[in-house]
C-alpha positions in Angstrom: 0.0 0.0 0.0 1.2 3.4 -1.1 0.7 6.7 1.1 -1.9 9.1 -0.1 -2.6 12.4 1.1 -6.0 14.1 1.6 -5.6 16.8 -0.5 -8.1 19.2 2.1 -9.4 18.7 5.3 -12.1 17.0 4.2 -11.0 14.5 2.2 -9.7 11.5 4.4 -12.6 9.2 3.7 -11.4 9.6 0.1 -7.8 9.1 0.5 -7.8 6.3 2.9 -10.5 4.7 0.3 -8.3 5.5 -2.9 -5.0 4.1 -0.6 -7.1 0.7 -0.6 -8.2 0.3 -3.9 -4.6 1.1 -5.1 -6.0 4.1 -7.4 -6.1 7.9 -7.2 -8.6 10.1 -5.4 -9.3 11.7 -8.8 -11.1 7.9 -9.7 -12.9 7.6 -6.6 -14.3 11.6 -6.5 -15.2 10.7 -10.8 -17.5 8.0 -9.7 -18.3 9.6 -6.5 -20.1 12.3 -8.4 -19.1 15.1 -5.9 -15.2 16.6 -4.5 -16.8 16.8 -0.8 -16.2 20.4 -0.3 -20.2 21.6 -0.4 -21.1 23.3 3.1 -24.1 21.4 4.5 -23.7 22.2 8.0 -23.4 26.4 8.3 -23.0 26.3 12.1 -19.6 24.5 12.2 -16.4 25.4 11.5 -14.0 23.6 8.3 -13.6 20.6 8.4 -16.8 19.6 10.0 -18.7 22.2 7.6 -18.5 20.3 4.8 -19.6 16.9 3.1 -17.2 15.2 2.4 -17.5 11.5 2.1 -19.9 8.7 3.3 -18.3 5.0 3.4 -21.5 4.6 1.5 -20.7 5.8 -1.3 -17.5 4.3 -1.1 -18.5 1.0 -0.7 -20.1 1.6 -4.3 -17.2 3.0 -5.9 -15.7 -0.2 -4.4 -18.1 -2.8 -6.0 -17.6 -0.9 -9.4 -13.9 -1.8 -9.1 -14.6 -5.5 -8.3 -14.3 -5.0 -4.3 -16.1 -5.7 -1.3 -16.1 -4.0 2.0 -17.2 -6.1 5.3 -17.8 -3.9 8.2 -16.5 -5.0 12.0 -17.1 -2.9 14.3 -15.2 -1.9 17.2 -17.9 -2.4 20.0 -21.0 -3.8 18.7 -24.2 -3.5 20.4 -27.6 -4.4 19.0 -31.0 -3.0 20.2 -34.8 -3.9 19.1 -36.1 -0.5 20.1 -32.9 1.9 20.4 -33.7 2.1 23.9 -32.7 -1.6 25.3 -29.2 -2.1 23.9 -27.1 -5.1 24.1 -23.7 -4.7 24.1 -22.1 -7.8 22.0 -18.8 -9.0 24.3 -18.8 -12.6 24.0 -17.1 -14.5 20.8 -16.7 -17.6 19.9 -12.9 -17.6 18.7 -12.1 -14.4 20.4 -11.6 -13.4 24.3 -13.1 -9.7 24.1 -13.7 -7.3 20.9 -10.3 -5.4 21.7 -8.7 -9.1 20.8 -11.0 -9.9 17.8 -10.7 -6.3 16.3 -7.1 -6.2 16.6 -7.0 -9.8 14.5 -8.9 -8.3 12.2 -6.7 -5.3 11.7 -3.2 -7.4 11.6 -4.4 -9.3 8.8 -5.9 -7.7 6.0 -6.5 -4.2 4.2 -8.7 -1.6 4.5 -10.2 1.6 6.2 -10.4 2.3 9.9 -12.8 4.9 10.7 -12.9 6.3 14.0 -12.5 10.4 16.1 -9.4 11.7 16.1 -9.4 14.8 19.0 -12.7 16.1 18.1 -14.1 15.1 14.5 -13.8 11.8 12.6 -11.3 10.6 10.7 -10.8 8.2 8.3 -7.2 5.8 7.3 -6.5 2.9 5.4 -4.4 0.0 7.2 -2.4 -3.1 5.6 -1.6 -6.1 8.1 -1.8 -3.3 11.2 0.5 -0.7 9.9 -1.8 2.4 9.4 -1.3 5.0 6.3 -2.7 7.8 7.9 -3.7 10.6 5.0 -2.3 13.5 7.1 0.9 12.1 6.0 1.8 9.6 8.2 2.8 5.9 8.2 2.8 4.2 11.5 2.0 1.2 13.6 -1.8 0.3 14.7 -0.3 0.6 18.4 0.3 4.5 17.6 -2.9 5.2 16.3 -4.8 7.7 18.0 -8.2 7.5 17.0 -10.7 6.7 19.2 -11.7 3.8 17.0 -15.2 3.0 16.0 -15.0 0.7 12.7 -13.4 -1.1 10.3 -13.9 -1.9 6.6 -12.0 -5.0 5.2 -11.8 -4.5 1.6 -11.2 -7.7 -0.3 -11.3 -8.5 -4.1 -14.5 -9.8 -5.5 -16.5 -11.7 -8.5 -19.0 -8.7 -8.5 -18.4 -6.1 -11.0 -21.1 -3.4 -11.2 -20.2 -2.3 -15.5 -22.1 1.0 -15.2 -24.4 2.9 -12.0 -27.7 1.7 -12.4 
């Protein structure tokens, strides 16, 4: 995996994503359809102002480039009403979700999503080393997010030939 930086403030989502799919953010923001940098909330101040990038919308950049994204998250919970939540701690081949979200991370490829001081922050990672698009490379155990999810991106057999 090659280091990509976000080109603005609001454009980690992007980079992390372009980092690993092994493409530019130029391909990504093409198919996206938008460059992120529309104001949709007035109240805040940069980077939180803007758009920017829903893993939505990458996950369907990543399907037209024959890839899938599986979601783990960090703490899962589940809930039938929102109001009763059950946090999910138990696993069959792991100890705890710190032990089964680190084996997850060590190895494959991806993005890691979580908050990074105060907004969210988005990076791609490689068999725990963590390219960071603020222009840093460095191991999981000197990441600073506060982290919420991860998105394994793996090759695929399903290759979406034009958006519906």
């Amino acid at each position: 995996m090659k280091l990509i930086k976000q080109p603005n403030s609001w454009s980690c989502m992007v980079a992390a994503a372009a980092m690993a799919f092994d493409c530019e953010i130029v391909d990504i923001i093409e198919r996206v359809g938008h460059d992120g940098n529309e104001v949709i909330h007035y109240g805040l101040s940069p980077p939180a102002c803007f758009k920017g990038f829903h893993i939505q919308e990458i996950v369907g950049v990543g399907l037209l480039f024959g890839f899938s994204m599986t979601l783990i998250e960090s703490a899962p919970s589940q809930t039938p009403d929102g109001v009763h939540v059950y946090d999910i701690t138990k696993w069959g081949a792991f100890k705890n979700n710190k032990q089964r979200f680190e084996y997850y991370l060590a190895y494959n490829q991806g993005i890691l999503i979580g908050k990074a001081r105060k907004y969210m922050h988005a990076v791609a990672f490689d068999k725990g080393t963590i390219y960071d698009p603020r222009g840093r490379v460095y191991s999981i155990d000197n990441c600073d997010l506060f982290l919420e999810s991860l998105w394994i991106v793996s090759k695929n057999q399903i290759i979406l030939k034009n958006n519906p």
